[in-house]
C-alpha positions as CSV (number, residue, x, y, z in Angstrom):
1,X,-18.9,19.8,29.2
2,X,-22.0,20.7,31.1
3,X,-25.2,19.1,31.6
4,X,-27.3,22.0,31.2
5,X,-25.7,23.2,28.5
6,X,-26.2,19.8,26.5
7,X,-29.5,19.8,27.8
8,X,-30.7,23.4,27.1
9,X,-28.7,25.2,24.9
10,X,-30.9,26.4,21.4
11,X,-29.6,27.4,18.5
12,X,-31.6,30.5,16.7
13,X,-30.3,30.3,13.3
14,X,-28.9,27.8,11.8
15,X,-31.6,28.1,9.2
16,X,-30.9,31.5,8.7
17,X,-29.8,33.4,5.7
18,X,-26.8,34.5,8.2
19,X,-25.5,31.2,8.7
20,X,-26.1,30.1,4.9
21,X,-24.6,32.9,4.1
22,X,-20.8,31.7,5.4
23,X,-20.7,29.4,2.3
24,X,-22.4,30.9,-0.6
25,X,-19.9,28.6,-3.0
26,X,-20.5,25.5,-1.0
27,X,-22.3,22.6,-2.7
28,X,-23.1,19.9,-0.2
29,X,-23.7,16.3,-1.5
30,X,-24.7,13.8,0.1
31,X,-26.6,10.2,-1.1
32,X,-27.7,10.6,-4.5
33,X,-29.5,7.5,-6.5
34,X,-26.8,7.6,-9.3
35,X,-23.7,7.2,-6.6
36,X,-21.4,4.3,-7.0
37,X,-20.0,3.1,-4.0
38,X,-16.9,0.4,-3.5
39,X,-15.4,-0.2,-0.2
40,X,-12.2,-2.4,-0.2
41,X,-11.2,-3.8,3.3
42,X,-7.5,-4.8,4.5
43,X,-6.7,-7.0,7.2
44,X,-4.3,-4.1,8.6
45,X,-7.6,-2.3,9.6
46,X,-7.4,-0.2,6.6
47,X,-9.7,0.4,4.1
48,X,-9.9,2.0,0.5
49,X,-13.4,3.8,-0.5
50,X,-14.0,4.9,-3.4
51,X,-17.6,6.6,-4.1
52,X,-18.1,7.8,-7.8
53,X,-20.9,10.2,-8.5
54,X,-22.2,12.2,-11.2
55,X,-22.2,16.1,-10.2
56,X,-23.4,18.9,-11.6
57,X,-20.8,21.5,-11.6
58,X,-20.5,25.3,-12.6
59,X,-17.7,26.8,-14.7
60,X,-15.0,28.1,-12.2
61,X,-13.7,28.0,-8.9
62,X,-16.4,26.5,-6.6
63,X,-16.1,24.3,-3.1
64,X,-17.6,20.8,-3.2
65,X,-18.6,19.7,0.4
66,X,-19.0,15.7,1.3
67,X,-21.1,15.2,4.4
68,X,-20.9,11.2,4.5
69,X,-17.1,10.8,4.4
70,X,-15.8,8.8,7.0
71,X,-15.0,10.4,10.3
72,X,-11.6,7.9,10.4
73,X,-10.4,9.7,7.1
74,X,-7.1,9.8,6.7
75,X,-7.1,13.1,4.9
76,X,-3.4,12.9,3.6
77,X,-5.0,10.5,1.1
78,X,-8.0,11.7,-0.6
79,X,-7.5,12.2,-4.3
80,X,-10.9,13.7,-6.2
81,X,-10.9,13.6,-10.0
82,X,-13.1,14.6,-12.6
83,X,-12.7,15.4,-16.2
84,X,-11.2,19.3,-16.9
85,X,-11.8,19.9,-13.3
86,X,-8.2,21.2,-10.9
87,X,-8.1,20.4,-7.6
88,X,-7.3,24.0,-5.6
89,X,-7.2,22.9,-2.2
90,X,-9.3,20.7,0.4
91,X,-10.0,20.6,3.6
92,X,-10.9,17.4,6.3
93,X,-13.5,19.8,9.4
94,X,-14.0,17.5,12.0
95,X,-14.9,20.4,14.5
96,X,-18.3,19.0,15.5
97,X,-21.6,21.5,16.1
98,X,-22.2,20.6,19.6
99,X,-23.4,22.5,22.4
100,X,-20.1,22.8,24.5
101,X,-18.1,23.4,20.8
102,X,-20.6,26.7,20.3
103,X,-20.2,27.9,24.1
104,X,-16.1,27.5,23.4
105,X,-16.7,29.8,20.2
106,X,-18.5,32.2,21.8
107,X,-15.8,33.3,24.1
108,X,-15.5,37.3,24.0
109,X,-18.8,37.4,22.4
110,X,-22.3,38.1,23.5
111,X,-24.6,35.4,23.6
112,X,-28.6,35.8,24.8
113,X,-29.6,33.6,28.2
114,X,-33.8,33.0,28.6
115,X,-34.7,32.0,32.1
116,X,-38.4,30.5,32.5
117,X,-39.7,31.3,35.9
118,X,-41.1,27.9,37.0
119,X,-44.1,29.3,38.9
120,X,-45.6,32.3,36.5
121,X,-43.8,30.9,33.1
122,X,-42.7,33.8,32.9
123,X,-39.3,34.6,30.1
124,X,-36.5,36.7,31.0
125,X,-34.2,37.4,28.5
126,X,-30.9,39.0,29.1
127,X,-27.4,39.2,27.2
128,X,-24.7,38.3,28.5
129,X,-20.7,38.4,27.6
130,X,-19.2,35.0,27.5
131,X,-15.7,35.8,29.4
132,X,-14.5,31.8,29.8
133,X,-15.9,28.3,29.1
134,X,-13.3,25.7,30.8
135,X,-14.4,24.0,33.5
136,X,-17.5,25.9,33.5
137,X,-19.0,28.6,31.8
138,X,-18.1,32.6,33.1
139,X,-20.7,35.0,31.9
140,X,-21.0,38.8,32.3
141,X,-24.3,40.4,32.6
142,X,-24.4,43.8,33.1
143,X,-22.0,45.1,36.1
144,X,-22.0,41.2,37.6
145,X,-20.2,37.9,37.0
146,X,-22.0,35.1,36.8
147,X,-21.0,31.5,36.2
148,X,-23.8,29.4,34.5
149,X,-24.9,26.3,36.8
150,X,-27.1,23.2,36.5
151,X,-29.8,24.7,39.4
152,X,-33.1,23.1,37.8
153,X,-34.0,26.4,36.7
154,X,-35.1,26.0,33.0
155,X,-32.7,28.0,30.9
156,X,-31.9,28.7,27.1
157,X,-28.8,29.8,25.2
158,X,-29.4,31.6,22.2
159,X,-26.7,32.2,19.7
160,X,-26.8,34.9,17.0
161,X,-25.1,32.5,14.5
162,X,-22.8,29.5,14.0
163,X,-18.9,30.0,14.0
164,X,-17.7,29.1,10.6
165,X,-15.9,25.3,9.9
166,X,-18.2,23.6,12.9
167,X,-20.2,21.1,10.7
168,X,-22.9,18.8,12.1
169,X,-21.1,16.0,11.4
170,X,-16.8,15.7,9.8
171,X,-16.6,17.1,6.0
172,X,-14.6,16.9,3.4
173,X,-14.1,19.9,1.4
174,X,-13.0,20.5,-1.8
175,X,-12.0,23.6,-3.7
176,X,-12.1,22.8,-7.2
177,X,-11.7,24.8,-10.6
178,X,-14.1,23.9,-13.3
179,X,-12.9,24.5,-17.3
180,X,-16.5,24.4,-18.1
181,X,-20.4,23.9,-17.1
182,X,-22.2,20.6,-16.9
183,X,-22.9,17.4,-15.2
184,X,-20.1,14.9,-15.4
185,X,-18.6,11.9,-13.3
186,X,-16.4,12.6,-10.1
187,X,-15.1,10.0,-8.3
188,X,-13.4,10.6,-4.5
189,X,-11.5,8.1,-3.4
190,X,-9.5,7.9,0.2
191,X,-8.2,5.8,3.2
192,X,-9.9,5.1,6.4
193,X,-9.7,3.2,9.3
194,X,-12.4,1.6,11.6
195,X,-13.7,-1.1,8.6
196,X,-12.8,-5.1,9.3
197,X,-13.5,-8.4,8.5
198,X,-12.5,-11.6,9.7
199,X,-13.4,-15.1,8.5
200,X,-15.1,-17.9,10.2
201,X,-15.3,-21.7,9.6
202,X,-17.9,-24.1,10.7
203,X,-17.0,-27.7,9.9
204,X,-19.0,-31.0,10.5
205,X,-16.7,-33.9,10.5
206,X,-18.1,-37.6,9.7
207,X,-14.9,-39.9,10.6
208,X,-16.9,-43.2,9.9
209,X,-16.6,-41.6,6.4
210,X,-13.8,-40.0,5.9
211,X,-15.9,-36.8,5.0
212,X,-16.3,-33.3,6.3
213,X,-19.0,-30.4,5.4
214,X,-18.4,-27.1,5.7
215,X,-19.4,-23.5,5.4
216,X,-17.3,-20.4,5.5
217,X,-18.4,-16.5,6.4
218,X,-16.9,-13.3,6.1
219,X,-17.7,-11.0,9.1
220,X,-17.6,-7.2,8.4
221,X,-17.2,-4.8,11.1
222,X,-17.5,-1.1,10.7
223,X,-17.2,1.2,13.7
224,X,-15.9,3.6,10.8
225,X,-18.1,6.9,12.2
226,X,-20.5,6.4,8.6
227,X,-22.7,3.8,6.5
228,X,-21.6,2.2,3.2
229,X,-24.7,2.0,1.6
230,X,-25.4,-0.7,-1.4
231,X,-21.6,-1.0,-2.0
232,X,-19.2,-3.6,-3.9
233,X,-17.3,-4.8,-1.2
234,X,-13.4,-6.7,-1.8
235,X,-11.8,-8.2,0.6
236,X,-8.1,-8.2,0.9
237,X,-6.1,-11.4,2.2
238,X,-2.8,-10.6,3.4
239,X,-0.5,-8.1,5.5
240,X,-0.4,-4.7,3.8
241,X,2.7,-2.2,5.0
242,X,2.2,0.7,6.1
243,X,4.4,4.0,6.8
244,X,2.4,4.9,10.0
245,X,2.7,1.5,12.3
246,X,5.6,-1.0,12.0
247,X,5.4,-3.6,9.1
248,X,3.7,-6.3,10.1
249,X,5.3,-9.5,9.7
250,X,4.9,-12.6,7.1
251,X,1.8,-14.5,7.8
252,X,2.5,-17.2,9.8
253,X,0.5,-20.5,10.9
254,X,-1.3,-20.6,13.9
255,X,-0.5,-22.8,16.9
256,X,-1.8,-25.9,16.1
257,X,-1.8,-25.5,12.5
258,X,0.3,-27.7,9.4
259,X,0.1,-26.0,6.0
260,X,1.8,-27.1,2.9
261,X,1.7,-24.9,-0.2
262,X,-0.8,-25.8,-2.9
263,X,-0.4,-23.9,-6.3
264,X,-3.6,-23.1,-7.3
265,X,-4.3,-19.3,-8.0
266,X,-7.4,-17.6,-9.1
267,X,-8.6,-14.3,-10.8
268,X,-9.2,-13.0,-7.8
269,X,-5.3,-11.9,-7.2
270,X,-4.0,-8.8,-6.5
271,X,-0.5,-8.5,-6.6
272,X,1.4,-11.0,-3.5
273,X,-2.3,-10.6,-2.0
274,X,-6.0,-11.9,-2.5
275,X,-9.1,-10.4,-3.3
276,X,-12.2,-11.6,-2.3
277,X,-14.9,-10.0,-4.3
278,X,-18.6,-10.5,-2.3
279,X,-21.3,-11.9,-4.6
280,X,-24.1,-8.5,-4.3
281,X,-23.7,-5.4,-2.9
282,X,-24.4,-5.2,0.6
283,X,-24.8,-2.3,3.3
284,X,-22.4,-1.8,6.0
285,X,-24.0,0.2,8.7
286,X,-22.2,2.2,11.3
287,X,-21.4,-0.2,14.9
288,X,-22.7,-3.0,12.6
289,X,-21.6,-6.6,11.9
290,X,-22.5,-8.5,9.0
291,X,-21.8,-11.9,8.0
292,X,-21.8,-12.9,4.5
293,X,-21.5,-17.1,3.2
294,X,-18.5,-17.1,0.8
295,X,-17.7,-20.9,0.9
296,X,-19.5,-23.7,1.0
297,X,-18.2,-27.4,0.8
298,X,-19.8,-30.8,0.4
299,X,-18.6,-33.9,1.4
300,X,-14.7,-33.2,1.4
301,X,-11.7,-35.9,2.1
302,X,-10.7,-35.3,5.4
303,X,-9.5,-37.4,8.5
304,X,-8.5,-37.7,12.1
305,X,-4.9,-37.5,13.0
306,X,-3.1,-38.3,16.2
307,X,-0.1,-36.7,16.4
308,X,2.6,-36.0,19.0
309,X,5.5,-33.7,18.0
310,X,8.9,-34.1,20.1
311,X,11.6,-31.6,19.6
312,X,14.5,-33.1,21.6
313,X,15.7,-35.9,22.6
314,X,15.2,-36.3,26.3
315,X,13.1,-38.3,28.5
316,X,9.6,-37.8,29.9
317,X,8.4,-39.0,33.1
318,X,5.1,-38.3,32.5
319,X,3.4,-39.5,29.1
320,X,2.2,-36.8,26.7
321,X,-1.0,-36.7,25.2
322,X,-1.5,-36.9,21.8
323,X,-3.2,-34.2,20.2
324,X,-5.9,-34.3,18.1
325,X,-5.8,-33.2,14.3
326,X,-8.4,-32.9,11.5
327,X,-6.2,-33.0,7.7
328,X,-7.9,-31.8,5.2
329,X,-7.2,-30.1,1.5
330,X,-8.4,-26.5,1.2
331,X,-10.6,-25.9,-1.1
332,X,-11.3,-29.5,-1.8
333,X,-14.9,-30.4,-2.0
334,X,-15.9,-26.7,-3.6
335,X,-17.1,-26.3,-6.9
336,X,-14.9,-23.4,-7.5
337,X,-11.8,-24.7,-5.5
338,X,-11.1,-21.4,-3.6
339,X,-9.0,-19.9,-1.6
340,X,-9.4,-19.8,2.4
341,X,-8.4,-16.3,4.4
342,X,-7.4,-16.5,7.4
343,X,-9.6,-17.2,10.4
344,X,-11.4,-19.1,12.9
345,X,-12.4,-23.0,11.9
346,X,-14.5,-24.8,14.1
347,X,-15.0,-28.7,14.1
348,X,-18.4,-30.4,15.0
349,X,-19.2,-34.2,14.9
350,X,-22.6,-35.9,15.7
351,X,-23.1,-37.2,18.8
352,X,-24.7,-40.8,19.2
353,X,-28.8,-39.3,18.6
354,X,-27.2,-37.6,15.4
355,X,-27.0,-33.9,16.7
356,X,-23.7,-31.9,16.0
357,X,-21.6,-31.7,18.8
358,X,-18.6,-28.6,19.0
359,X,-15.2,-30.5,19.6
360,X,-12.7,-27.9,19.0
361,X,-11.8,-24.3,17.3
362,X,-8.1,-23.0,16.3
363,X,-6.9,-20.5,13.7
364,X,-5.8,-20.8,10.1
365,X,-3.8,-19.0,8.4
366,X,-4.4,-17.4,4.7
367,X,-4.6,-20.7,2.6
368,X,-3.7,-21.1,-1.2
369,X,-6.5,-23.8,-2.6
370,X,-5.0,-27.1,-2.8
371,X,-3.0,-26.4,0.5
372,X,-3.5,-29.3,3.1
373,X,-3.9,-27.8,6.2
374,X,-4.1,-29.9,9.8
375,X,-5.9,-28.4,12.4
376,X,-5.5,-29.1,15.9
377,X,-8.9,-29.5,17.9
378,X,-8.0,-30.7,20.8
379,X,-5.9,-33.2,22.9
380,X,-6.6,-37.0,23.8
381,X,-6.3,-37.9,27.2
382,X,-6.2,-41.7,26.5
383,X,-4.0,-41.7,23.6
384,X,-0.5,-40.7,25.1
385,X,3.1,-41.0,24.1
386,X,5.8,-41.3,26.8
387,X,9.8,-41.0,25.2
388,X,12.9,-41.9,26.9
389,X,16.4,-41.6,26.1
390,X,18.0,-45.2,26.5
391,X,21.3,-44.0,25.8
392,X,23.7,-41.1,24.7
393,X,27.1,-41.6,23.6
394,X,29.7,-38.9,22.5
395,X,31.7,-40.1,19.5
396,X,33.5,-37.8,18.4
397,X,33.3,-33.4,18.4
398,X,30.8,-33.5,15.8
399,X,28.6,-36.5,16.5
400,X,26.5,-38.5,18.7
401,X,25.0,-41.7,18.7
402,X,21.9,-41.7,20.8
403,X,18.6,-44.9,21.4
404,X,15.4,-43.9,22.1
405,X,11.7,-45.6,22.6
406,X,8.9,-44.4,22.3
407,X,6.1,-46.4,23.9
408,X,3.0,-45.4,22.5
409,X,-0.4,-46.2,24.8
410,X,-4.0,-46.6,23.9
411,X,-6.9,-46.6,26.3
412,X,-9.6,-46.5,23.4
413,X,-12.0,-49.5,22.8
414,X,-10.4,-49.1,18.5
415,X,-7.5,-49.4,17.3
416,X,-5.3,-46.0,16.4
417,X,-2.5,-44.6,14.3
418,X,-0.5,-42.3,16.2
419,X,1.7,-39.7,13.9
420,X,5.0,-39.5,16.3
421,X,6.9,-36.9,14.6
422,X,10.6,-36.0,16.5
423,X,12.9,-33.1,15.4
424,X,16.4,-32.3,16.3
425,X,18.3,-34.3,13.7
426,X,20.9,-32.8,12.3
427,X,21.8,-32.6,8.3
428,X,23.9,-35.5,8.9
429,X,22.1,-37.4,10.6
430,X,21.7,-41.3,10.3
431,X,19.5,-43.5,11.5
432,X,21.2,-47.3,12.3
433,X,18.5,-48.8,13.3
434,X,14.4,-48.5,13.9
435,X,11.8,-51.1,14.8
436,X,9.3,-49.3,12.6
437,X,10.1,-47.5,9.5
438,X,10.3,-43.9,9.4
439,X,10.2,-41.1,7.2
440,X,12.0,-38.1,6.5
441,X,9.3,-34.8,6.6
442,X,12.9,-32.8,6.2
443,X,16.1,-32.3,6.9
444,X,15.4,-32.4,11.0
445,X,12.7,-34.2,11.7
446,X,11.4,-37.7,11.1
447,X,8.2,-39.3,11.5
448,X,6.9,-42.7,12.3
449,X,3.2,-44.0,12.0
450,X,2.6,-46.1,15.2
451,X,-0.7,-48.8,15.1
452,X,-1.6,-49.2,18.6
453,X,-4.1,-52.0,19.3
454,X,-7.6,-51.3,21.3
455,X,-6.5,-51.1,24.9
456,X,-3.1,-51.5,24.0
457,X,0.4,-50.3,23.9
458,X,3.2,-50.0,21.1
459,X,7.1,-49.6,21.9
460,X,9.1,-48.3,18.7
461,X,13.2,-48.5,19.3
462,X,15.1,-46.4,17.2
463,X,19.1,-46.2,17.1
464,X,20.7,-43.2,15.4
465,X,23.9,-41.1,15.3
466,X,23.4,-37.2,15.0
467,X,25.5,-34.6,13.5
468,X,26.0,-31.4,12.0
């Protein structure tokens, strides 16, 4: 609000037996040694925390207080239980103790302003009536109105107690009704937002062998308002609904990214989702991120793929470049075979003195073990593929016979295999005639696997009538 006032203002007693006094039935807790914390994080930016503790209670009603809740709570979801304990009501303040919060409050009330005169240090104290605090704060002292300014004058604000519900920090409240006396388990559990995690690939890819290392982490995030300290931490793969934000839709591949299915599943699942359990407890500070190895991978089958995808059947006056793929099996080459969450992968390969060299990144999506996945790192400018449509004739209402080349070039000192893959065939399609064998991927697209000498070129001819 003001700079003197978040500069100046004092408060008299908030130690007092006044101000203790507004909750005589409150028990705060906060940290305690025997507190078992688990924090469960979505990829829809929510998160599930659940904090078990063992409380002392007293028979009756009585109002549990929990000052290291997170600010994000989503209060409608906070569920406390405890054996013959009733929940009576509870309550989420996040009215913050702050100097501009207590001047607000104070409106109507009198309030005590100490001026220090800079030359004598000398104190004069005086009481004033605040009448307004808006854009600035009104007082009343005596017969005169005065509005409280930033002059360099050093100046206190005492106030005679603190306005019940402002908390130093947001608190969860809970009215509860004991059957009986005793220590006993209670465990909180709710929703919050501001807790993420991604995960992140680094790959080193050897083609002279055919093999590819590579380590996975899991980045946490938590700009949550609290710290998760020495919690079990799960990780949730997948798109969880939710009633407040549209449902998000299927996972789909990233651009640049072939998966096909795998069957593998694990303990680790959790209904149509994943869970990804970390290894040890770890602490998840407030504005911190963390990274956590989950994966690591030795030596896996993988290879470099040329590939140019087509999806009509048209002409191209100027040739294509192929892109560049790296296919690989998730979860191959890991002792425990497991599952990869979506994320970032990024390829390296050594350079001629041996040091790894970055080459390309792209997304993945959530990946069953046992999936292959192709991931596009790049595109080759002296590997290109340039189509044209020979000829197109109409036969008939429903069909048309069409020839097309494809004239595949190589500017590379090696030999290459170029993946041409071309789409747009219909389900009754039928191919008459092809210089090179293809194959059927599905029920509209065909592929053909071009060898294309070192500084060479390769022309395939393909004849074909297309339906529906």
């Amino acid at each position: 609000m003001r700079n003197w006032l978040l500069a100046t203002a004092a408060l008299a007693v908030l130690g007092s037996p006044s101000a203790q006094a507004q909750n005589p039935a409150a028990a705060a807790i906060g940290p305690a040694p025997e507190r078992k914390l688990s924090v469960t994080i979505y990829n829809s930016g929510q998160s599930l925390v659940e904090d078990a503790r063992h409380l002392d209670l007293k028979a009756g009603r009585q109002r549990l207080e929990f000052k290291d809740v997170s600010p994000n709570i989503r209060s409608e979801t906070v569920s406390l239980s405890a054996a013959d304990v009733g929940i009576v009501e509870q309550n989420f303040d996040y009215d913050l103790l702050t100097p501009d919060i207590l001047m607000e409050k104070a409106v109507g009330q009198q309030i005590r302003i100490v001026r220090t005169n800079p030359g004598t240090g000398r104190e004069t104290t005086e009481t004033a009536t605040v009448l307004a605090a808006n854009e600035g704060v009104v007082l009343q002292i005596g017969d005169r109105i005065e509005v409280l300014r930033d002059d360099g004058l050093p100046t206190r604000v005492i106030f005679d107690k603190v306005p019940p519900n402002l908390r130093a920090r947001p608190t969860l409240s809970v009215t509860v009704d004991s059957a009986r006396a005793g220590a006993r388990e209670t465990r909180l559990s709710y929703l919050t937002g501001g807790l993420g995690w991604r995960a992140d690939y680094v790959s080193l890819f050897d083609e002279k062998s055919g093999r590819m290392d590579m380590t996975g982490w899991i980045t946490l995030t938590n700009s949550s308002g609290t710290d998760y300290e020495k919690a079990d931490v799960q990780l949730v793969a997948g798109n969880v609904g939710g009633a407040a934000s549209p449902r998000p839709r299927p996972p789909r591949g990233a651009p640049g990214i072939v998966t096909s299915a795998g069957t593998q599943s694990g303990e680790g699942a959790l209904g149509d989702y994943y869970l990804y359990t970390l290894p040890e407890r770890t602490t998840i500070a407030q504005n911190q991120t963390k990274q956590v190895s989950f994966l690591s991978v030795q030596q896996a089958p993988a290879k470099k793929v040329y590939r140019v995808q087509l999806g009509d059947f048209t002409s191209q006056e100027q040739p294509i470049s192929a892109d560049v793929r790296l296919d690989f099996t998730a979860g191959s080459g890991a002792a425990s075979s497991p599952q990869m969450p979506a994320g970032v992968i990024r390829v390296y390969i050594r350079d001629a003195k041996g040091d790894p060299k970055f080459i390309g990144e792209n997304n993945i999506p959530h990946t069953p073990a046992g999936s292959d996945l192709s991931v596009q790192t790049g595109r080759a400018f002296d590997v290109t593929l340039q189509p044209t449509l020979v000829s197109q004739e109409r036969i008939n209402d429903q069909r048309t016979r069409y020839e097309m080349t494809y004239l595949v070039r190589n500017a590379r000192p090696e030999p290459v295999v170029v993946n041409v893959r071309q789409s747009g065939f219909g389900r009754r399609a039928k191919i008459l005639k092809e210089s090179l064998p293809s194959q059927s991927l599905n029920a509209f697209t065909r592929a053909w696997e071009v060898a294309v000498p070192a500084n060479g070129e390769t022309t395939v001819t393909v004849s074909f009538e297309n339906g529906w």
